[in-house]
VEXRO-552264 format. One line per 5 residues: their letters; for each residue x, y, z of N, C-alpha, C, CB. Coordinates in steps of 0.2 Angstrom, whole numbers, always signed. Atoms other than C-alpha are relative to their C-alpha. Glycine has a CB too. Layout:
BEGIN
A = X/Y/Z/X/Y/Z/X/Y/Z/X/Y/Z; ...
This chain:
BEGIN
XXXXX = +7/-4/+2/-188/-172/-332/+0/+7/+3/-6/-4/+3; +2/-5/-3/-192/-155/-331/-6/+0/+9/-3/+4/-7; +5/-1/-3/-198/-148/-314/-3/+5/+2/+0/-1/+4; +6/-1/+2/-215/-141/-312/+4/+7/+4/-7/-6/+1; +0/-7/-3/-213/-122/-310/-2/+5/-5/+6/+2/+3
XXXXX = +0/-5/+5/-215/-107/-320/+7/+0/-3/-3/+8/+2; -7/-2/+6/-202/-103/-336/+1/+5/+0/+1/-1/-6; +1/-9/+1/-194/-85/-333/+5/-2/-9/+5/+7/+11; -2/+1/+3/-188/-83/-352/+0/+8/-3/-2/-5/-3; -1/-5/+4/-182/-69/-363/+2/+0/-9/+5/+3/+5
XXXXX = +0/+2/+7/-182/-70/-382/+4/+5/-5/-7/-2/-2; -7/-5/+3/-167/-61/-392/-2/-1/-8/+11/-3/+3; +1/-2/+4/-173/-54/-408/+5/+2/-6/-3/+3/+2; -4/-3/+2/-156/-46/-413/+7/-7/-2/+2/+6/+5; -3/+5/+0/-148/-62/-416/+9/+1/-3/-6/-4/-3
XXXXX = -9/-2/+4/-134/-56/-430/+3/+4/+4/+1/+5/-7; -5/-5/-1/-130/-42/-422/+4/-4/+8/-5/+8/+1; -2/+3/-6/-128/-52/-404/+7/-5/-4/-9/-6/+5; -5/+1/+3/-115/-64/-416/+5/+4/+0/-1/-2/-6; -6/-6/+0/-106/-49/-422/+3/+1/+7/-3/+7/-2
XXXXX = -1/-2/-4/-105/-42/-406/+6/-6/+4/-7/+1/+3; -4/+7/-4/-98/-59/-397/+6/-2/-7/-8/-9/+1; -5/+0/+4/-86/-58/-413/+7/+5/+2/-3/+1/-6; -4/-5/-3/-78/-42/-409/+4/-1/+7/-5/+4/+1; -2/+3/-6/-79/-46/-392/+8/-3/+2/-5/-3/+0
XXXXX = -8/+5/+0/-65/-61/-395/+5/+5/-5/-1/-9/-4; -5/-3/+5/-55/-49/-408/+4/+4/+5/-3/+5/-5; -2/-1/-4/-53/-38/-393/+5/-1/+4/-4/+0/+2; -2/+2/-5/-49/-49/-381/+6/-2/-1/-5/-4/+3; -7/+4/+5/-34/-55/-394/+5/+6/+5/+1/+0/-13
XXXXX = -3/-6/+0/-30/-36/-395/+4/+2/+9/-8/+7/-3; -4/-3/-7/-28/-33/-376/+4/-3/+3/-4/+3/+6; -6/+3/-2/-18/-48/-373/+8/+4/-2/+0/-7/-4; -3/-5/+5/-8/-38/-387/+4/+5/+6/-6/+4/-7; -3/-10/-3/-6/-22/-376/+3/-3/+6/-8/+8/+3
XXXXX = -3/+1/-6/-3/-31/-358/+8/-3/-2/-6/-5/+5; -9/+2/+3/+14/-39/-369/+2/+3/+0/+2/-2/-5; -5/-7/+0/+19/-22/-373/+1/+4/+7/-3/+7/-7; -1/-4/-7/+16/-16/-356/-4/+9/+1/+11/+1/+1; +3/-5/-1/+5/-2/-359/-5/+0/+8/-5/-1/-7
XXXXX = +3/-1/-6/-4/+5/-344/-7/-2/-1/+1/+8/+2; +5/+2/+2/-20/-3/-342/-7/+6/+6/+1/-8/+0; +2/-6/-5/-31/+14/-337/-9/-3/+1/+1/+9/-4; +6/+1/-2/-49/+14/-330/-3/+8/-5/-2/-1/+10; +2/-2/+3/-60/+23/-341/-6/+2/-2/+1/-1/-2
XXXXX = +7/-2/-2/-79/+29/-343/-3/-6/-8/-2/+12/-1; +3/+3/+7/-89/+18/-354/-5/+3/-4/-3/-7/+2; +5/-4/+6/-98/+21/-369/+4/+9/-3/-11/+2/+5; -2/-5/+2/-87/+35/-372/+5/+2/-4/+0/+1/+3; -4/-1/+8/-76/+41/-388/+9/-1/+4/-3/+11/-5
XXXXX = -7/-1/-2/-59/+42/-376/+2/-9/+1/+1/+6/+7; -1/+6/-2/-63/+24/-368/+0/-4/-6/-6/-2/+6; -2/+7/+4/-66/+15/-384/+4/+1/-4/-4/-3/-5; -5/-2/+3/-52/+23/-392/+6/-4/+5/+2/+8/-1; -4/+5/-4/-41/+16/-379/+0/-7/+0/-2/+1/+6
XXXXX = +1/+9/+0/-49/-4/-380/+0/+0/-6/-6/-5/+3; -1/+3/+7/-46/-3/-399/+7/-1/-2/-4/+5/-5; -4/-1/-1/-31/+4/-398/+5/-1/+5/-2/+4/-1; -2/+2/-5/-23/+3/-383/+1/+7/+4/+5/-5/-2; -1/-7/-6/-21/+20/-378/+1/+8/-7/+11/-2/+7
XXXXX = +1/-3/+2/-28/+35/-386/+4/+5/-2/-4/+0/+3; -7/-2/+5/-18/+45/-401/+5/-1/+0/+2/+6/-2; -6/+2/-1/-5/+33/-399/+3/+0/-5/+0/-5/+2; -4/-2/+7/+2/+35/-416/+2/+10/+1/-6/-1/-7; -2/-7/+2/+3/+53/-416/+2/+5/+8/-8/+5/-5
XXXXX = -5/-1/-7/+11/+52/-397/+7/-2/+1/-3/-3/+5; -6/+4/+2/+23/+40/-402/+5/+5/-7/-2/-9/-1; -7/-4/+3/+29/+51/-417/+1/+6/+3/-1/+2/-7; -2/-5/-2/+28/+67/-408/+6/+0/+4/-5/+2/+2; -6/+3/-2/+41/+59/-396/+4/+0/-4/-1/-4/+2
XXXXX = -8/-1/+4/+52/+54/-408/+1/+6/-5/+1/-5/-5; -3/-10/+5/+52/+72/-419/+2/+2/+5/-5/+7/-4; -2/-5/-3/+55/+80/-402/+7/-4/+2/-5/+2/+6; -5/+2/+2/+70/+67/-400/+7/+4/-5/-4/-5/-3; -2/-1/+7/+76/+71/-417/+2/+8/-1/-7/-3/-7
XXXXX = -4/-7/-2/+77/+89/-413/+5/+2/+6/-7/+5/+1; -3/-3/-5/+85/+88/-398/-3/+3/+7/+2/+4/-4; +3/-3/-5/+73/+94/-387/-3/-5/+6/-6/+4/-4; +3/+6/-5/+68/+77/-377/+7/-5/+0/-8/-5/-4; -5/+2/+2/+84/+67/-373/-4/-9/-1/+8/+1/+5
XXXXX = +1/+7/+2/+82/+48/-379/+1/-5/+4/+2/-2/-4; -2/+6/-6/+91/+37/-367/-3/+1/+8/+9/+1/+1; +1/+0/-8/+85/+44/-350/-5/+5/+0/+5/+3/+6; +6/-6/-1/+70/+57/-345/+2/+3/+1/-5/+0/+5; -4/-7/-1/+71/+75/-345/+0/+1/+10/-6/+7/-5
XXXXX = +1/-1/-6/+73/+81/-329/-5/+5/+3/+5/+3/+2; +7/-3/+0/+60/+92/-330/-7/-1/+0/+0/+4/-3; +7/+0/+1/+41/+93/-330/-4/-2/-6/-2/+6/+2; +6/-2/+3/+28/+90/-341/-9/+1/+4/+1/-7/-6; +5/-4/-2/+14/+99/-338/-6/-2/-5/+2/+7/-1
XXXXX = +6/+3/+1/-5/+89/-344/-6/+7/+3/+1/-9/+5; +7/-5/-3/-17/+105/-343/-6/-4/-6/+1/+10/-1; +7/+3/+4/-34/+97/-347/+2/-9/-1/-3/+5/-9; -5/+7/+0/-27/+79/-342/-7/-5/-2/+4/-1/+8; +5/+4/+2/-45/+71/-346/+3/-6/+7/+0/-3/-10
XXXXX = -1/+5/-2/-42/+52/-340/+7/-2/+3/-1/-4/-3; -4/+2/-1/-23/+52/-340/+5/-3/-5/-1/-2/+3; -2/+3/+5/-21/+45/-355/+9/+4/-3/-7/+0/-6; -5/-4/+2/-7/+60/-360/+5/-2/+7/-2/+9/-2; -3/-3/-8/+0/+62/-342/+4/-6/+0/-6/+1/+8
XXXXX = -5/+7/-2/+4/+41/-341/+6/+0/-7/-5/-9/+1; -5/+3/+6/+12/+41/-359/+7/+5/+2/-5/+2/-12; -3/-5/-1/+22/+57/-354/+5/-3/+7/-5/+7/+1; -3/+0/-4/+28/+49/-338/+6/-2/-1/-4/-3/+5; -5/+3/+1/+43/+38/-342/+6/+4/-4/-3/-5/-1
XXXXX = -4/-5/+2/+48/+54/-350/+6/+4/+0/-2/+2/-1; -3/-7/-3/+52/+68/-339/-2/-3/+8/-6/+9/-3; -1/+0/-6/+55/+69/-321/-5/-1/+4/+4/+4/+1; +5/-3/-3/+39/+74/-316/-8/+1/-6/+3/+7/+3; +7/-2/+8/+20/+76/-327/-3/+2/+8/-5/-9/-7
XXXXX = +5/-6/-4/+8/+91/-318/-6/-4/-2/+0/+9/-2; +4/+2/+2/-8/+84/-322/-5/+3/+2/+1/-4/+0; +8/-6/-2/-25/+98/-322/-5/-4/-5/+1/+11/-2; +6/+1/+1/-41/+94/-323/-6/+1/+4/+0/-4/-2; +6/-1/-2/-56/+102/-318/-8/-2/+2/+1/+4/-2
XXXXX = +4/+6/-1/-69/+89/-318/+0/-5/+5/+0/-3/-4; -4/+5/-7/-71/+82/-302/-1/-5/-3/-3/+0/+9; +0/+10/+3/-78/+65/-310/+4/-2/-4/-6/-3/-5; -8/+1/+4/-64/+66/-323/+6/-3/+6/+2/+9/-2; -5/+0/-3/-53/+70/-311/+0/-6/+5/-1/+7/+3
XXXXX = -1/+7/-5/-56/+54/-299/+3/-5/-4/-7/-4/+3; -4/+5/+5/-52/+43/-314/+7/+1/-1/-2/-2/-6; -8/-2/-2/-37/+53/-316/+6/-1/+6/-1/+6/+0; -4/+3/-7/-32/+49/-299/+2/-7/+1/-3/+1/+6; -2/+7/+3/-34/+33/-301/+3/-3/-3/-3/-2/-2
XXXXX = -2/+3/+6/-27/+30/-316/+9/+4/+2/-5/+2/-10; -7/-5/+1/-10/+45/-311/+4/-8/+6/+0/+12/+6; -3/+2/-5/-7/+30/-295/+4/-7/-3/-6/+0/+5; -5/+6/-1/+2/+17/-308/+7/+5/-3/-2/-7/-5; -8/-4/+0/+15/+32/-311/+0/+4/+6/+2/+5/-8
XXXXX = +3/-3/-6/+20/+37/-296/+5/+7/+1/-1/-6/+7; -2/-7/-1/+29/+53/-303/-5/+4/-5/+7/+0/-3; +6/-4/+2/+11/+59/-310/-2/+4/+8/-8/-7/-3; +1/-5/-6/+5/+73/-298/-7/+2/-2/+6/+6/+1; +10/-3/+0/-15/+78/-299/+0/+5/+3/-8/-4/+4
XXXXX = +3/-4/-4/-22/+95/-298/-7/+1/-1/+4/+7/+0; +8/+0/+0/-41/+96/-296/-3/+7/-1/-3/-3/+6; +4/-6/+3/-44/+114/-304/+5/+1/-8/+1/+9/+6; -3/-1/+6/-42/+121/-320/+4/+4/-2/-3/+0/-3; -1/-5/-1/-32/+134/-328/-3/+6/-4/+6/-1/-1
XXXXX = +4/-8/+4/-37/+154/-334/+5/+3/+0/-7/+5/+4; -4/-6/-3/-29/+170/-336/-2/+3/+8/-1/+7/-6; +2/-1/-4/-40/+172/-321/-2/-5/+5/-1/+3/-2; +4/+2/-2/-43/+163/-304/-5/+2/+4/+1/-3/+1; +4/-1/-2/-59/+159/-298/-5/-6/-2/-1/+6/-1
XXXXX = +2/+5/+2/-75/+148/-301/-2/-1/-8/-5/-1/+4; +0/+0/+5/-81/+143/-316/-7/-7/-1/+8/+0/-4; +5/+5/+1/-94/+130/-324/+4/-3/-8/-10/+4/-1; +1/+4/+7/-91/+117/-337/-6/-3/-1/+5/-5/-1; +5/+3/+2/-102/+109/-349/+3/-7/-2/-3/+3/-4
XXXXX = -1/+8/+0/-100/+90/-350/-3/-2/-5/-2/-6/+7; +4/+4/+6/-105/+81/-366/+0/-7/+2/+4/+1/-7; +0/+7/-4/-110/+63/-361/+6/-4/-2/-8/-5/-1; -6/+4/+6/-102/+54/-378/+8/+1/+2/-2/+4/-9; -8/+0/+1/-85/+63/-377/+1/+6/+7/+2/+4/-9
XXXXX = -1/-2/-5/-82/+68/-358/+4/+5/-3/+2/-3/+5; -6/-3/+4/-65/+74/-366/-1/+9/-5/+3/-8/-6; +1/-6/+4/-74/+89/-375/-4/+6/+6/-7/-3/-8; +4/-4/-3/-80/+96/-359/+3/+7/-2/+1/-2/+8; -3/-9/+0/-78/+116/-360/-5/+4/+5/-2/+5/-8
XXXXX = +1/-9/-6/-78/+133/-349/-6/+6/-4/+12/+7/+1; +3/-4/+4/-87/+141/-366/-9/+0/+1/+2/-3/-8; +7/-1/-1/-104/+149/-361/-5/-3/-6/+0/+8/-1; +5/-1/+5/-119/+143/-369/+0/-10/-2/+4/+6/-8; -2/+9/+4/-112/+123/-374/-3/-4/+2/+8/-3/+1
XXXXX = +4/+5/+0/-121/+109/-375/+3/-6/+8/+1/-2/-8; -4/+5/-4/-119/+95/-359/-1/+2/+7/+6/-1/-1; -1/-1/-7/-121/+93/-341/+4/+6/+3/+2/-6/+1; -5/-5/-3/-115/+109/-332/+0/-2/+7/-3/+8/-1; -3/+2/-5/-103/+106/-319/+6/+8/+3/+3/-8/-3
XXXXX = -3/-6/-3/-95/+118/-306/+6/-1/+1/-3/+3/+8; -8/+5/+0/-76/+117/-306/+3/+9/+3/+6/-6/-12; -6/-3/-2/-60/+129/-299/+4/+1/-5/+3/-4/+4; -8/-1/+5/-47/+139/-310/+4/+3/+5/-1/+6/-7; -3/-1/-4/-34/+144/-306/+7/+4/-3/+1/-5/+4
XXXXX = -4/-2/+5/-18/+156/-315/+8/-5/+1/+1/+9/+0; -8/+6/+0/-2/+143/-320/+5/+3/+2/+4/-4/-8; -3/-2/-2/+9/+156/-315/+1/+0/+7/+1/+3/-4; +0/-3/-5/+3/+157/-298/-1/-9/+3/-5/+7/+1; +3/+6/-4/+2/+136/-293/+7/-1/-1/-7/-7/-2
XXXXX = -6/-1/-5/+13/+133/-280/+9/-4/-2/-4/-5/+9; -7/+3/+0/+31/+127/-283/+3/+1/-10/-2/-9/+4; -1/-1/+6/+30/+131/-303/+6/+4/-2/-4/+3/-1; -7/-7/+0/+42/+145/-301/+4/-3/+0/+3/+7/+5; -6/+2/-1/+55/+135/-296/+2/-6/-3/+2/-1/+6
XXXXX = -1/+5/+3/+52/+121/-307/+4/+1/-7/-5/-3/+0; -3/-3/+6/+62/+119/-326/-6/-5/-2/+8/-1/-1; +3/+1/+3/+48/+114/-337/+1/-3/-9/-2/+4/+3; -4/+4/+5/+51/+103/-352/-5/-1/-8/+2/-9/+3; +9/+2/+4/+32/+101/-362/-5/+4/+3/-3/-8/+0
XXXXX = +8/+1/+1/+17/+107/-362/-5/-2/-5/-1/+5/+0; +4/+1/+4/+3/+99/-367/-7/+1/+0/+1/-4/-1; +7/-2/-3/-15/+107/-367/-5/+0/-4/-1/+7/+1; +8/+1/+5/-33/+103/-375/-5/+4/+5/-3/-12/-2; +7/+0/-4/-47/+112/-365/-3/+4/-5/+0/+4/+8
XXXXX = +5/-2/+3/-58/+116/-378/-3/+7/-1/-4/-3/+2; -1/-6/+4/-56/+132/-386/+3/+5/+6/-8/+4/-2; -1/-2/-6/-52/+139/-367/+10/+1/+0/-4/-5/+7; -8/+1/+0/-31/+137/-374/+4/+8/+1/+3/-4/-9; -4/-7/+1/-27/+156/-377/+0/+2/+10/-4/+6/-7
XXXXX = +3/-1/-5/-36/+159/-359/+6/-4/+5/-7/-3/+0; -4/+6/-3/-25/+145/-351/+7/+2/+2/+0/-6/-4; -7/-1/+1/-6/+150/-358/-2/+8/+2/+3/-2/-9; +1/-5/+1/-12/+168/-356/+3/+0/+10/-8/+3/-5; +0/-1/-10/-9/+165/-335/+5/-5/+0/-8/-2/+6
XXXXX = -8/+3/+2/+7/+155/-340/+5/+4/-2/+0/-5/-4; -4/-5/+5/+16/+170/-348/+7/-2/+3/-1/+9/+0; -7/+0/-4/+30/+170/-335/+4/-5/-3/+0/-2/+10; -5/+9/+1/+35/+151/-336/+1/-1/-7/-5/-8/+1; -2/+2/+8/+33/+150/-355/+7/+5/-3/-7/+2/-5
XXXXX = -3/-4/+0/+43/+166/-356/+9/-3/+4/-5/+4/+3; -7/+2/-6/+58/+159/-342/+2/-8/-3/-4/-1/+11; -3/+6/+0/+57/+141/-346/-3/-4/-8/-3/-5/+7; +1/+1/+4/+54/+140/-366/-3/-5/-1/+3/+0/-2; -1/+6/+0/+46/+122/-365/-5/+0/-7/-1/-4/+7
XXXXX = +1/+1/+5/+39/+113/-381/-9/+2/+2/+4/-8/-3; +6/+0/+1/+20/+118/-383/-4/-4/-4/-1/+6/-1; +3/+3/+3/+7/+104/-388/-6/+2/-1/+0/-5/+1; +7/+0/+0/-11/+108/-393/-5/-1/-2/-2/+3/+1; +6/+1/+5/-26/+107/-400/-3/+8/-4/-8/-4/+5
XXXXX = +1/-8/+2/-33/+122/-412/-6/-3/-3/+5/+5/-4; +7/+1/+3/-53/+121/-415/+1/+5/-8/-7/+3/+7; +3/-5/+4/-58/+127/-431/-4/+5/+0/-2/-2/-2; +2/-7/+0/-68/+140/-425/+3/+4/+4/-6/+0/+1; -4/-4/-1/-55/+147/-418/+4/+4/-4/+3/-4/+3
XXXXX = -7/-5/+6/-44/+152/-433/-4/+4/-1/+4/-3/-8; +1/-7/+3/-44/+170/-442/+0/-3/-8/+7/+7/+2; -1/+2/+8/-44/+170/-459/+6/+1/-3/-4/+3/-5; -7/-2/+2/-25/+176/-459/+3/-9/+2/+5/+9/+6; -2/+8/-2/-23/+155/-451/+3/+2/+5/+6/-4/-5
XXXXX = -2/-3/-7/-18/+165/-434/-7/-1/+6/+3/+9/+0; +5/+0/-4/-28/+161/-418/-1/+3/+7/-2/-4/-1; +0/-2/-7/-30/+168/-400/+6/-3/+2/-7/-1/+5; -7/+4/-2/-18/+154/-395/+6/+0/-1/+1/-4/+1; -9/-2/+2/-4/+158/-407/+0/+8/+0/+2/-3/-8
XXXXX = +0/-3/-1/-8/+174/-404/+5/+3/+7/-4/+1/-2; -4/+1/-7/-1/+171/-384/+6/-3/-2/-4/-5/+5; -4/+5/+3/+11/+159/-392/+6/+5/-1/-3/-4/-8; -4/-6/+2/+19/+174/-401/+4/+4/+6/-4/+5/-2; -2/-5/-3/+19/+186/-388/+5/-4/+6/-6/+4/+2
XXXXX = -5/+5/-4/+28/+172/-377/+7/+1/-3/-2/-9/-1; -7/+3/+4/+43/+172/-389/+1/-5/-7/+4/-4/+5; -2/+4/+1/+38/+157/-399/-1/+3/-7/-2/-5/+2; +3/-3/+6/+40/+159/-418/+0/-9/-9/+7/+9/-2; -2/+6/+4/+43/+140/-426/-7/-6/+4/+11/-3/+1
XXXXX = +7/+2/+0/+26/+130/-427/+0/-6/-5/-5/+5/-2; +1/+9/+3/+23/+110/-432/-9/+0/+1/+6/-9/+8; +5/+1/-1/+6/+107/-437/+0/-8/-3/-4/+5/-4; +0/+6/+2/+0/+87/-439/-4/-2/-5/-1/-2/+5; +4/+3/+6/-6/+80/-457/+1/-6/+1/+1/+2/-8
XXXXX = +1/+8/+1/-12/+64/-460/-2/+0/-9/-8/-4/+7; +1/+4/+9/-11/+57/-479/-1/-6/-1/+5/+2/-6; +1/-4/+5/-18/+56/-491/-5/+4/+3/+0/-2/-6; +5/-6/-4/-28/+72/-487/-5/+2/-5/+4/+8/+3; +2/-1/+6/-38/+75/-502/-7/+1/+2/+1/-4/-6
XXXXX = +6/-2/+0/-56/+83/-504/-6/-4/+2/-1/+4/-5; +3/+5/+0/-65/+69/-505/+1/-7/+6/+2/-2/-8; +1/+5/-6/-70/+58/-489/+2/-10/-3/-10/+2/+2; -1/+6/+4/-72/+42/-500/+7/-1/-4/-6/+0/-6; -7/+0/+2/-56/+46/-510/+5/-4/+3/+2/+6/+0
XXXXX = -6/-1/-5/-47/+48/-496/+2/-8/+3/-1/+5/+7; +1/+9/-4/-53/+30/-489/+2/-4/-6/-10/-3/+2; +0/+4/+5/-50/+23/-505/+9/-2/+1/-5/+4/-6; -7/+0/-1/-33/+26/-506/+4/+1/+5/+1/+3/-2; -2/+2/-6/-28/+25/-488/+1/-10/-1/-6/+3/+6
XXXXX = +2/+7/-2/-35/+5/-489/+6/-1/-6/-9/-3/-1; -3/+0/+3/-24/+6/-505/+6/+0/+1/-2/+4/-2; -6/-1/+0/-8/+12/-501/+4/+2/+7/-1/+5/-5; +0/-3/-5/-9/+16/-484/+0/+6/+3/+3/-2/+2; -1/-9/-4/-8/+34/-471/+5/+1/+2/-3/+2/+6
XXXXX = -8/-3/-5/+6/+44/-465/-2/+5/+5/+7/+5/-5; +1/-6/-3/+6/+55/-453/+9/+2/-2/-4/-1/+9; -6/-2/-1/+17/+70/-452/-1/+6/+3/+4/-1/-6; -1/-7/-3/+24/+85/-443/+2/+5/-6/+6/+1/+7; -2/-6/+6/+25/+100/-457/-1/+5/+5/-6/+3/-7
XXXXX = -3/-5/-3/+32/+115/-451/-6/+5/-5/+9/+0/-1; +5/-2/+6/+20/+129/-457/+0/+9/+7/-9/-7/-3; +0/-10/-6/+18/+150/-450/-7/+3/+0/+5/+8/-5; +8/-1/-2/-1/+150/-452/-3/-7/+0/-5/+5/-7; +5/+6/-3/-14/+136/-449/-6/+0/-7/-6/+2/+9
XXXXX = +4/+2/+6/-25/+129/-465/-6/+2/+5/+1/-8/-4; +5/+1/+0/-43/+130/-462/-3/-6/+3/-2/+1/-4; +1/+6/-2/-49/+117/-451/-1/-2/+5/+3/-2/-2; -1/+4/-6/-48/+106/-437/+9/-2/+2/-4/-7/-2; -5/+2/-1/-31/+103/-430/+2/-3/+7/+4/+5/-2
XXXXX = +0/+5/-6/-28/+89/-418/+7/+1/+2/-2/-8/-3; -5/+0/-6/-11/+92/-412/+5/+6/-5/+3/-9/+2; -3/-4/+2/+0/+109/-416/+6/+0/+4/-3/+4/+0; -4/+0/-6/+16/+111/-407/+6/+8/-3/+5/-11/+2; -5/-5/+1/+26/+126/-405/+6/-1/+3/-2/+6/+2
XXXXX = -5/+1/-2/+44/+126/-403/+5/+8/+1/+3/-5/-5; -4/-7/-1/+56/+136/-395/+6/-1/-2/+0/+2/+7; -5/+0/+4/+69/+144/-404/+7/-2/+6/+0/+8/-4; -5/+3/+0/+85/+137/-404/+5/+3/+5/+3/+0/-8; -3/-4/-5/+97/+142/-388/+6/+2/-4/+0/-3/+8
XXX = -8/-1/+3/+115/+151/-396/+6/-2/+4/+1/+8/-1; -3/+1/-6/+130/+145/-389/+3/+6/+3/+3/-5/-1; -2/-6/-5/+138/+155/-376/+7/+1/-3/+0/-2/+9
């Protein structure tokens, strides 16, 4: 028999969507057995947020277009295949770590910046299951000093230094790449930099190193960055560095039409690819990478 007391109750209205939900859920749970088999790093991440659910869907965020960028840099020659480089990669705007851990088993060493102190803790957290990741807790400029970001809640990862931007403003540390400590003497293998339009600013206090230690350049290039010639501030630094050979990343089929495109993806499937190219289409370009020319032999 029931005993005698009050019924504390709550009554769930959303019923399908609570099904779905508890559907997913187990889809998931298949998926990350999936990832702990392949031995993916299993990072701590901000919830509710566009990097963290890319990661639990995925397993670890633009893992396609990390895993080919590896193997084209392979395939040129510029990364050796059998063993890590001996040199650095360098993670400016390292967000969570998601770049910094896939980069580790690479190269001898991954730099990892990020100027978000709350960023930056999970970053620490997450650098301590490679334990040739190294955290620096400022950001980079052509100049240092302080600075303010703006935090977007949804996509931590979009934080920016750009006056005016939308998101929680937060006080962070820059600092110029050519001047943090032990750089000079290092040989440098990659770079890979996303800080939200702040890229030409960044490499622009890197000149020396890019200059001394040619290494492969990855980045991101906002659309409201380009000119209308397809040149922007950052390949304008790029340039003046030396570099003059440029991989932009398509994904096909690319066609005008949103619905198209879906249509015939579900069709026929997507490629990604690296095209070589000497200006930048109009647009958005999620991963650009400049290469340095070819060394002659002696």
């Amino acid at each position: 028999m029931p005993a005698p007391g009050r019924v504390h109750q709550r009554q769930h209205r959303d019923t399908a969507a609570r099904m779905l939900a508890a559907w997913v859920g187990r889809w998931l749970a298949r998926r990350a057995q999936g990832f702990h088999a392949e031995g993916l790093p299993q990072l701590a991440v901000f919830g509710f947020e566009h990097v963290g659910r890319s990661i639990t869907v995925w397993g670890r965020y633009e893992r396609d277009e990390l895993e080919l960028l590896l193997q084209a840099l392979r395939d040129e020659g510029l990364l050796p295949a059998a063993r890590p480089h001996p040199g650095l990669v360098l993670d400016i705007g390292a967000n969570i770590g998601n770049h910094a851990l896939f980069f580790a088993p690479h190269a001898r060493e991954v730099w990892a910046f990020e100027p978000n102190p709350r960023t930056g803790a999970l970053l620490a957290l997450n650098a301590a299951l490679a334990p040739n990741v190294r955290v620096f807790a400022f950001g980079l400029s052509d100049a240092a000093g302080s600075a303010t970001l703006h935090v977007p809640a949804d996509n931590i990862g979009m934080a920016t230094l750009q006056p005016g931007a939308q998101g929680q403003a937060v006080a962070c540390t820059l600092q110029r790449l050519d001047e943090v400590p032990g750089l000079a003497q290092a040989r440098v293998a990659l770079v890979k930099i996303d800080v939200e339009g702040h890229e030409a600013a960044a490499l622009r206090g890197g000149l020396q190193m890019l200059r001394r230690e040619r290494p492969v350049v990855v980045f991101e290039q906002l659309a409201s960055e380009l000119r209308a010639d397809g040149g922007s501030a950052t390949l304008d630094v790029l340039r003046e560095a030396g570099y003059r050979r440029f991989w932009t990343l398509v994904q096909k089929p690319a066609g005008r039409s949103r619905w198209g495109n879906l249509l015939r993806r579900l069709l026929f499937g997507e490629t990604l690819q690296f095209v070589p190219c000497e200006a930048l289409a109009p647009g958005f370009h999620s991963m650009v990478v400049a290469l340095p020319e070819p060394v002659a032999p002696a």
